[in-house]
C-alpha positions as CSV (number, residue, x, y, z in Angstrom):
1,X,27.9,-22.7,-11.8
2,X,26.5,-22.1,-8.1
3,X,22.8,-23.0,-7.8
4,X,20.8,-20.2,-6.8
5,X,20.2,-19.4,-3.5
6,X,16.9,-19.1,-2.0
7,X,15.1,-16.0,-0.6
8,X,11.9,-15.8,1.0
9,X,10.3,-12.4,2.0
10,X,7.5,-12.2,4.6
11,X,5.9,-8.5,4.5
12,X,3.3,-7.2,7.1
13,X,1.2,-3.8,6.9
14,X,1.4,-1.5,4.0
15,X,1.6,-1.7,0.1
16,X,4.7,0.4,1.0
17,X,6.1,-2.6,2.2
18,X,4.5,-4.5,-0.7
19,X,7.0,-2.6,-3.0
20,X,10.0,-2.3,-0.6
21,X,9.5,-6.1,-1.0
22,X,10.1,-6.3,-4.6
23,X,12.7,-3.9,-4.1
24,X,14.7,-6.4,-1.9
25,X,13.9,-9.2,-4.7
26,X,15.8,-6.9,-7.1
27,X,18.9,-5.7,-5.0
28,X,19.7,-9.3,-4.3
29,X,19.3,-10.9,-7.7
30,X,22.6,-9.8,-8.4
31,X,24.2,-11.7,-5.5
32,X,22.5,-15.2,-7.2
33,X,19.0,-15.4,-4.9
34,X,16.1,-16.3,-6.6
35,X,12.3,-16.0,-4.6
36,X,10.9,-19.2,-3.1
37,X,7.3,-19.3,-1.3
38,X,8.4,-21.4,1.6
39,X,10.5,-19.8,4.6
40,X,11.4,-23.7,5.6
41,X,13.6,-24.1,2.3
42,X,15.1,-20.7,2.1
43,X,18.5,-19.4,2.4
44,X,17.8,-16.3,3.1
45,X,14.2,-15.2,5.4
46,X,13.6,-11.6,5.5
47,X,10.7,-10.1,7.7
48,X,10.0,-7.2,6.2
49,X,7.5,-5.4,9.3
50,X,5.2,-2.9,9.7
51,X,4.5,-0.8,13.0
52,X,1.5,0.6,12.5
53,X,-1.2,-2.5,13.9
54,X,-1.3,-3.5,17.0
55,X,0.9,-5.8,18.9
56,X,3.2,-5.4,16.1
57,X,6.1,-5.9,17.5
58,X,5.3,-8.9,19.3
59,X,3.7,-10.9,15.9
60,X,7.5,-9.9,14.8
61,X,9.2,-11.5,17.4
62,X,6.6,-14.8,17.8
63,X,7.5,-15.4,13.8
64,X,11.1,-15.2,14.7
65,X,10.5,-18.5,17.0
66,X,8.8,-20.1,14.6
67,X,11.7,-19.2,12.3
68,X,14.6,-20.0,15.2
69,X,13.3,-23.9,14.6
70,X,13.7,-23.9,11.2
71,X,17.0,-22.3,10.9
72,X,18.2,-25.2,13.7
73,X,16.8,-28.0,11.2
74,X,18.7,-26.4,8.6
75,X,21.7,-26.7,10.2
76,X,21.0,-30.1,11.4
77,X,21.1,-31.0,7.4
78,X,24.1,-29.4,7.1
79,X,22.6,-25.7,5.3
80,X,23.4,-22.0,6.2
81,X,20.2,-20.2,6.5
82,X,20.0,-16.3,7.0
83,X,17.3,-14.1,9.2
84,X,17.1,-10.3,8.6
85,X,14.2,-8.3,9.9
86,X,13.5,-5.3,8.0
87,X,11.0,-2.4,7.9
88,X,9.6,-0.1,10.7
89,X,9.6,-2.5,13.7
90,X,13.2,-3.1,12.8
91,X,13.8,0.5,12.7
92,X,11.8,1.4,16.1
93,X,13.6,-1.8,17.8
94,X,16.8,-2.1,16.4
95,X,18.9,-3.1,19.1
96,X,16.2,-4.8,21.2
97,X,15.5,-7.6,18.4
98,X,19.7,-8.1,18.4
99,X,18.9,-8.6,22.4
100,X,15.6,-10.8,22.3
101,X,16.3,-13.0,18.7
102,X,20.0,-14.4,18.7
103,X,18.1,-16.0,15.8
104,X,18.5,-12.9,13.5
105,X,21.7,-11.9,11.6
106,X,20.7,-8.7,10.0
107,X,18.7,-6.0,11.2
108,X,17.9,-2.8,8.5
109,X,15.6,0.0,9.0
110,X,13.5,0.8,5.4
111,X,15.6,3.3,4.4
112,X,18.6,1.3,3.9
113,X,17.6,-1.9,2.5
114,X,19.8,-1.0,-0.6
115,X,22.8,-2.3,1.6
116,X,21.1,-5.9,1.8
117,X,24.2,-7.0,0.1
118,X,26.6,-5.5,2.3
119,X,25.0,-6.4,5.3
120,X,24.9,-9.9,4.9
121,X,29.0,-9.9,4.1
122,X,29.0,-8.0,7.1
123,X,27.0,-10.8,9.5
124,X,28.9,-13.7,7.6
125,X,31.9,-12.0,8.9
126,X,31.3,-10.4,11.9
127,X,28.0,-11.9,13.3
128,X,25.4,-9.8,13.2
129,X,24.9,-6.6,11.2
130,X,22.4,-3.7,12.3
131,X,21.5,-0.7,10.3
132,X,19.0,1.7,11.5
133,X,20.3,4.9,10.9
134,X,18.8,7.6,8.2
135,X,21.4,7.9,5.9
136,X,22.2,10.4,3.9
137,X,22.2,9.1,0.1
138,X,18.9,8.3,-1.6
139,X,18.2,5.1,-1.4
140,X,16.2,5.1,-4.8
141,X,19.6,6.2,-6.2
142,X,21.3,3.0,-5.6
143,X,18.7,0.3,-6.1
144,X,18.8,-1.2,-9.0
145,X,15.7,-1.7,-12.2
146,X,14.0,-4.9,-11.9
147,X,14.6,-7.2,-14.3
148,X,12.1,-8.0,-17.7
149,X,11.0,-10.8,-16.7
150,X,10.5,-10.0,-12.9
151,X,7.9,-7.4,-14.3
152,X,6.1,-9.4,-16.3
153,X,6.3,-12.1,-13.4
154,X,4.7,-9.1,-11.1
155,X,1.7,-8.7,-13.3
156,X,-0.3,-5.6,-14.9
157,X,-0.5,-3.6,-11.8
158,X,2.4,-2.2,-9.9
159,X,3.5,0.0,-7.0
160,X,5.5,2.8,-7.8
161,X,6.7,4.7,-4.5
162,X,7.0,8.6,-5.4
163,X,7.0,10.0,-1.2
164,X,7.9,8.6,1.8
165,X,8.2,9.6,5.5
166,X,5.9,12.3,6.8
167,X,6.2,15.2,8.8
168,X,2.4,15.8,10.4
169,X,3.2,14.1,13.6
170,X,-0.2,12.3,14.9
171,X,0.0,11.7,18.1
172,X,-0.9,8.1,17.7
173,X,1.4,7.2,14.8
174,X,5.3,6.3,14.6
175,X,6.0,6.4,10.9
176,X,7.4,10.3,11.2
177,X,10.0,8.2,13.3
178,X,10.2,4.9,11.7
179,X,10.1,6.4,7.8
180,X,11.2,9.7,8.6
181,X,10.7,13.7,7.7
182,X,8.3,13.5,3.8
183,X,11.5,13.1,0.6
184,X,9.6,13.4,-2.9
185,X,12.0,11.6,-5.3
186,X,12.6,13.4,-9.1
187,X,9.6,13.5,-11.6
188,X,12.2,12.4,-14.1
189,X,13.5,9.3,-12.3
190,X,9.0,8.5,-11.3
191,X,8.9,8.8,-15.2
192,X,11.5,6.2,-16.4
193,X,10.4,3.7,-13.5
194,X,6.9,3.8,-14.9
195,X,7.7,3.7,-18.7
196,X,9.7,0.9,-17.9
197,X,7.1,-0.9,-16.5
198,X,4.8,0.1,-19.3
199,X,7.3,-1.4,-21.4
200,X,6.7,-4.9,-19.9
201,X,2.9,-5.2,-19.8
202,X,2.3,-3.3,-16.5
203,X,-1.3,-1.4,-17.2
204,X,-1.9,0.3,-14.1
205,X,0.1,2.5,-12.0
206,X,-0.5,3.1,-8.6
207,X,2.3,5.9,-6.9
208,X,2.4,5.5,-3.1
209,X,3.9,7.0,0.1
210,X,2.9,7.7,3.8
211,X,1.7,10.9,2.9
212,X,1.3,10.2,-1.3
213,X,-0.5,13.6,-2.0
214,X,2.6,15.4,-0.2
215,X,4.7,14.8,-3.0
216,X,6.7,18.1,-3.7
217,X,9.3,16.7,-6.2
218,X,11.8,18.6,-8.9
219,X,10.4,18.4,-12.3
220,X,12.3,18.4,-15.4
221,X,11.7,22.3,-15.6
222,X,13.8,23.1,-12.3
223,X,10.6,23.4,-10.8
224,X,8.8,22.4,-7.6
225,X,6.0,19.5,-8.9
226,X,2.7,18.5,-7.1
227,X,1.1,15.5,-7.2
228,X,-1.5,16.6,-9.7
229,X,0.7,17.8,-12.3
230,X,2.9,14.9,-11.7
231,X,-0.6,12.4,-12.4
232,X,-0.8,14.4,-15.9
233,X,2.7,13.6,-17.0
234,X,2.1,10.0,-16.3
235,X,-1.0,10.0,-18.2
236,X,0.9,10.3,-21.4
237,X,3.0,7.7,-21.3
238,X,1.7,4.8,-23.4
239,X,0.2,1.8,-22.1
240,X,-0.2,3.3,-18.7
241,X,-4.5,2.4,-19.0
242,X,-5.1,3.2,-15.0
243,X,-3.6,5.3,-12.5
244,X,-4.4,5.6,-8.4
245,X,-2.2,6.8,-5.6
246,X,-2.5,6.3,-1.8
247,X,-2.1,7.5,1.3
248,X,-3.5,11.0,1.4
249,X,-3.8,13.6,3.7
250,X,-6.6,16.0,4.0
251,X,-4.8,19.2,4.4
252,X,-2.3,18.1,1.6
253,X,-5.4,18.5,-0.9
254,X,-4.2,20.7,-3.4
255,X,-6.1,22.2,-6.5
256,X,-3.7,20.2,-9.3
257,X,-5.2,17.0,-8.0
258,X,-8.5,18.2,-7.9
259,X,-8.3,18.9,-11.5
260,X,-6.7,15.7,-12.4
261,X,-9.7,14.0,-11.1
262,X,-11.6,16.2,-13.5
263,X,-9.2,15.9,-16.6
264,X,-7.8,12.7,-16.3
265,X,-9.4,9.9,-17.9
266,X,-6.8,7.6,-16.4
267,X,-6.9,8.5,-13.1
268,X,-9.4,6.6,-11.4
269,X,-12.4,7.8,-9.3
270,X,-11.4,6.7,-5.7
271,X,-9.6,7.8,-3.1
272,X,-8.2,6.5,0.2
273,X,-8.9,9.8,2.6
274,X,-8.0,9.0,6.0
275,X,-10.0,10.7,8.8
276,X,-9.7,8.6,11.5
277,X,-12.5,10.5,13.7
278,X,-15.5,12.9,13.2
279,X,-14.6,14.6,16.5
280,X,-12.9,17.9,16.6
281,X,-11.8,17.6,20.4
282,X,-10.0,14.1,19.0
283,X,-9.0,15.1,16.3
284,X,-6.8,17.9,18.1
285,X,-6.2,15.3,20.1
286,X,-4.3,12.8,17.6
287,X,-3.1,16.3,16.5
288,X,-4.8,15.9,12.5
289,X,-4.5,19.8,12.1
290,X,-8.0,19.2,10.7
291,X,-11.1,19.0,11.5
292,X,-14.6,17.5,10.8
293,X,-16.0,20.1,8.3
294,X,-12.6,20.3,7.0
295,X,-12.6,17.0,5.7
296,X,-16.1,17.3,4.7
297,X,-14.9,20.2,2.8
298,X,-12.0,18.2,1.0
299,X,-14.7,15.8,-0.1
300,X,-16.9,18.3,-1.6
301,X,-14.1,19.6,-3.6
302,X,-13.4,16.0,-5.0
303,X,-17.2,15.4,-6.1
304,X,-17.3,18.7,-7.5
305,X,-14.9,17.5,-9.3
306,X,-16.6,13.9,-10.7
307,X,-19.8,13.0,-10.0
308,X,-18.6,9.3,-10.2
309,X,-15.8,9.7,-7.4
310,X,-15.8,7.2,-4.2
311,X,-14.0,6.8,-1.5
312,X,-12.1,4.4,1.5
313,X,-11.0,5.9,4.8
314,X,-9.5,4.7,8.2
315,X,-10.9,5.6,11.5
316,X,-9.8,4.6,14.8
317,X,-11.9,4.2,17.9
318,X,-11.8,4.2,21.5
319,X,-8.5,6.9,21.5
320,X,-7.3,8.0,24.7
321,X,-10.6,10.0,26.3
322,X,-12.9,9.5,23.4
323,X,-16.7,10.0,25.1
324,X,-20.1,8.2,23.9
325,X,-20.6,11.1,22.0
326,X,-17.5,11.9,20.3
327,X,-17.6,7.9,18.7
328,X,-21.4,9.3,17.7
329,X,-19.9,12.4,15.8
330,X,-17.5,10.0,14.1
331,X,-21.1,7.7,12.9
332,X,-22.6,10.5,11.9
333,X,-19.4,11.7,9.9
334,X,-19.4,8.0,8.0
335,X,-23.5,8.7,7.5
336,X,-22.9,12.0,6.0
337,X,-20.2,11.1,3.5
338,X,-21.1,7.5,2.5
339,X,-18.1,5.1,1.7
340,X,-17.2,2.5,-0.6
341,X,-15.0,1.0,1.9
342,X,-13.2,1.9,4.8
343,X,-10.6,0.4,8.1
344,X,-11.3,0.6,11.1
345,X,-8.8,-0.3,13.9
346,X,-9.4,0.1,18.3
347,X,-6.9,1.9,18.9
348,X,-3.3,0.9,20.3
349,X,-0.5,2.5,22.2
350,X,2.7,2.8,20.0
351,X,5.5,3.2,22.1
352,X,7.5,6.4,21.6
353,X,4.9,8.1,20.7
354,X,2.5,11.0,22.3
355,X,-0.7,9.5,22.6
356,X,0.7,6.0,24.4
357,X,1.6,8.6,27.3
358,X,-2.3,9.6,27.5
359,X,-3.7,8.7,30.3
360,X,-8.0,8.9,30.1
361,X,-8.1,5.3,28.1
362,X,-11.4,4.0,27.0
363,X,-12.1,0.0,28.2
364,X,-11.5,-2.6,26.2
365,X,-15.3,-3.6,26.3
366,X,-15.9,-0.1,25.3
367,X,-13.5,0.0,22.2
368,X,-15.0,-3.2,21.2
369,X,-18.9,-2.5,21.0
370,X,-17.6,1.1,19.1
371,X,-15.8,-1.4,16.4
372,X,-18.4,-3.3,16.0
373,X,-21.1,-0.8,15.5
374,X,-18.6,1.5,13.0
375,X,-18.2,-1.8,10.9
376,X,-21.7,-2.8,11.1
377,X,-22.3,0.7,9.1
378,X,-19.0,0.6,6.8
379,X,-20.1,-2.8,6.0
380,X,-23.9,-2.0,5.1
381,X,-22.8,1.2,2.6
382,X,-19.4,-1.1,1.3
383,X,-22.8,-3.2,0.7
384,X,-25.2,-0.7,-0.9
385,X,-22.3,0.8,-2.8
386,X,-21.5,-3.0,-4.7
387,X,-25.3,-3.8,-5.2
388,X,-25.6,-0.7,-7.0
389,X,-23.5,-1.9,-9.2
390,X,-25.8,-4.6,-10.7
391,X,-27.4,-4.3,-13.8
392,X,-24.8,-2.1,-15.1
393,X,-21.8,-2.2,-17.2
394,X,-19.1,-1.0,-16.0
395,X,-15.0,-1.3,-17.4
396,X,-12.8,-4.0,-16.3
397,X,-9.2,-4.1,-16.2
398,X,-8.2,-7.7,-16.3
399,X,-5.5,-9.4,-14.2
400,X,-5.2,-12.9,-13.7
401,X,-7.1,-16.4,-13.8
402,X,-9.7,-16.8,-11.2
403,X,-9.5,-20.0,-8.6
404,X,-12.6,-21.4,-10.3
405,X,-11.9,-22.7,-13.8
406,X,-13.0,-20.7,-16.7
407,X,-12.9,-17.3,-14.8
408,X,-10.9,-14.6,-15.4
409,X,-10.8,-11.5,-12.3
410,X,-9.9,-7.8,-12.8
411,X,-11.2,-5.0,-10.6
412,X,-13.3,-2.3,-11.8
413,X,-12.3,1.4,-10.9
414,X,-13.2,0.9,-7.4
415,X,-11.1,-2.1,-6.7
416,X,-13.8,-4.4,-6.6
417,X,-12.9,-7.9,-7.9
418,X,-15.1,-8.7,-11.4
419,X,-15.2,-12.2,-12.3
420,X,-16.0,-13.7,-15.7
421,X,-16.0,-16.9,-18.0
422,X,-13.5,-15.7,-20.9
423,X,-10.3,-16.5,-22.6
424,X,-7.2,-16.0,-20.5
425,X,-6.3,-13.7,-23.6
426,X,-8.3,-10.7,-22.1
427,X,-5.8,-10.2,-19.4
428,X,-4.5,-6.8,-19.6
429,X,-7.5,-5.4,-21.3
430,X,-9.7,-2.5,-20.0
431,X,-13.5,-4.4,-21.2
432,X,-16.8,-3.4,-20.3
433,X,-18.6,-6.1,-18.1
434,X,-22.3,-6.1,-18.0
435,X,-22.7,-7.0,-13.7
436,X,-25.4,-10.2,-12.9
437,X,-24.8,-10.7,-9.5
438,X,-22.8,-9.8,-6.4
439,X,-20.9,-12.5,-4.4
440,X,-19.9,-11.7,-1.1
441,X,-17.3,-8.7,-2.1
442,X,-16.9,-10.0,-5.7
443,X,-18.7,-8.9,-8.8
444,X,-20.2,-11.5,-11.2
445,X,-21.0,-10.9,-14.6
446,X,-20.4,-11.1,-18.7
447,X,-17.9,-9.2,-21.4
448,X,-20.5,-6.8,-22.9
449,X,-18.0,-6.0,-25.8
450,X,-15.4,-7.8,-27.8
451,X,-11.6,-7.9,-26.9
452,X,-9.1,-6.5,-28.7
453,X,-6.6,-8.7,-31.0
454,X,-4.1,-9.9,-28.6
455,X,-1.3,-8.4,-30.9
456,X,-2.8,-5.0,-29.9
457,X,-3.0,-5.1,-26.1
458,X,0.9,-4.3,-25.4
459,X,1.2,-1.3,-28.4
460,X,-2.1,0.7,-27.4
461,X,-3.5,2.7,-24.5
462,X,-6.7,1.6,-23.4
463,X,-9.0,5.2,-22.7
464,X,-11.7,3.7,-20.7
465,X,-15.0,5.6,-19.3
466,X,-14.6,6.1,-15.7
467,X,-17.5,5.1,-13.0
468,X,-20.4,2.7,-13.5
């Protein structure tokens, strides 16, 4: 027998890319490569990018140096290794990475990594291989189920992608031209994935895309689906204890999910709301088709909802023409609606699209005294918000071993790491934790109730009480 060759996946950005990542892991299983945590040792490097931060690009092509040296050592000592760059930056710059890095062999957009295979044959034979087109099968389609084991490998929680691409067109953002016009995939095909994974020990759920709370998919009733109604059908599968979805979209805030927030005891009370100013002039600008009491609108809806919701938003500063007093309306947005967390990003020119073509930009000393004083504010409600959570008990769900012995960490329904001194046998679990102290961004505290047999935790559904 062959011994297994060696892959080793490098992902930038998004939880997107997180999944695509595991995707890859999958597809090439079957051609004999098996994961390895060092790029030096590998057969097979895959750089699996993200355009969305800044400089992008350029982080992209300084790795492939680094990675140039390696593959020249490997042939030194007589070994084949393999470059392919994958994602958005290899679908905005397809043809400029096959100019700038001889280094790379492969070169697949994020819609086509399903030909991984092919595409290697392809460079072996030819040279080089690029694929950057949109093409027209699904993707999803032809990829194929994870194995057992590479589930239980992945842990409890896992990334199911139900949307991608998006068809709003900010001004600032590339991923209408990277990812492409918003596909919902089949409520039926969302279902199995996730049952499998319930099958092997995942607990918790969360369904992503570029524009999540866009998902329009066909249901198993010929009909059109939301995202609300598709949350309630994945509520019933067994074992599934949490559920969360991200990115979102103001205007795509329909009344289905607004109810699931309200019905759903699995669905968990925070939400990733991007609104990356509380200016209407820049938000027309960065063309949001929203504006300021918009949003605040959206958000009134949620808390209607639950009176234990939170949530996390991204905001950029310093866009193209952005006055002293258009950053203040964005400060006094973040006052008025009080986060749990947020990002916050200057903003950067990504080329191809509007905005980069805008001409009134804001200095760079400018940009960075508006970060600083939008984080300083994030930071002191991310602050207020984890404090609060001290002296209470709030519900667990339990994930892995913690780097100090003893400890075990989950994340409550906020994502904040919890930390406690327990058997290894509570992973898995939904418990109650009574909080002691806050560390930095981690919660410290003790199991205020006993865990369940371990027999029990893969054959029943934790129902947990949301908020703290």
């Amino acid at each position: 027998m062959k011994p297994p060759r060696k892959l080793h996946i490098k992902s930038y950005g998004c939880q997107m890319n997180v999944y695509d990542a595991q995707r890859m892991v999958d597809t090439l299983a079957s051609e004999g490569f098996v994961e390895t945590a060092s790029a030096e040792d590998a057969d097979l490097v895959i750089l699996n990018t993200c355009h969305i931060r800044e400089k992008a690009s350029e982080k992209v092509y300084s790795e492939l140096g680094r990675l140039r040296v390696a593959k020249d050592e490997a042939a030194r000592h007589g070994r084949d290794m393999r470059i392919a760059v994958a994602g958005c930056v290899a679908q905005a710059e397809g043809e400029e990475i096959i100019r700038r890095a001889p280094t790379v062999d492969v070169v697949v957009g994020p819609q086509s990594y399903h030909h991984l295979p092919q595409l290697l044959a392809r460079a072996k034979s030819e040279g080089r291989a690029l694929e950057t087109e949109f093409p027209v099968e699904d993707k999803f389609s032809f990829l194929p189920q994870p194995k057992p084991d590479a589930i239980r490998a992945r842990g409890i929680s896992a990334f199911v992608t139900v949307q991608e691409g998006c068809d709003k067109f900010c001004t600032f953002c590339v991923v209408p031209y990277t990812r492409g016009a918003e596909v919902s995939r089949p409520v039926t095909r969302i279902v199995d994935d996730v049952k499998r994974l319930a099958d092997n020990g995942v607990r918790e759920i969360t369904l992503i895309g570029q524009n999540v709370n866009a998902y329009h998919g066909e249901g198993p009733d010929g009909r059109v689906w939301p995202l609300g109604k598709l949350l309630h059908r994945l509520a019933e599968i067994d074992g599934i204890a949490r559920l969360r979805y991200s990115t979102s979209h103001p205007r795509d805030v329909e009344d289905t999910l607004i109810a699931a927030h309200r019905d759903l005891a699995a669905l968990m009370p925070f939400v990733h709301l991007p609104v990356q100013s509380g200016s209407d002039r820049i938000l027309a600008a960065m063309n949001r088709k929203h504006t300021a009491d918009d949003y605040r609108r959206v958000i009134d809806r949620f808390r209607s909802a639950s009176q234990d919701i939170a949530f996390s938003s991204d905001f950029i500063v310093g866009f193209p023409g952005e006055t002293a007093g258009e950053f203040a309306a964005t400060l006094a947005l973040v006052t008025q609606i009080g986060y749990a967390a947020a990002y916050s990003f200057k903003y950067s020119p990504r080329p191809g699209t509007p905005a980069a073509d805008m001409q009134e930009t804001v200095s760079a000393a400018e940009m960075d005294e508006r970060l600083v004083r939008l984080q300083e504010l994030i930071d002191s409600q991310q602050s207020a918000f984890n404090k609060a959570m001290i002296g209470n008990t709030v519900d667990v769900l339990f994930e892995r071993a913690a780097r100090n012995p003893g400890q075990i960490v989950g994340r409550t329904a906020y994502l904040q790491p919890a930390h406690v001194f327990a058997s290894p046998d509570i992973i898995g679990q939904v418990l109650p934790v009574r909080i002691d102290s806050l560390e930095r961004y981690s919660l410290l505290g003790e199991l205020a109730g006993p865990a369940a047999p371990r027999a029990a935790q893969t054959t029943h559904s934790s129902q947990e009480t949301l908020g703290a």
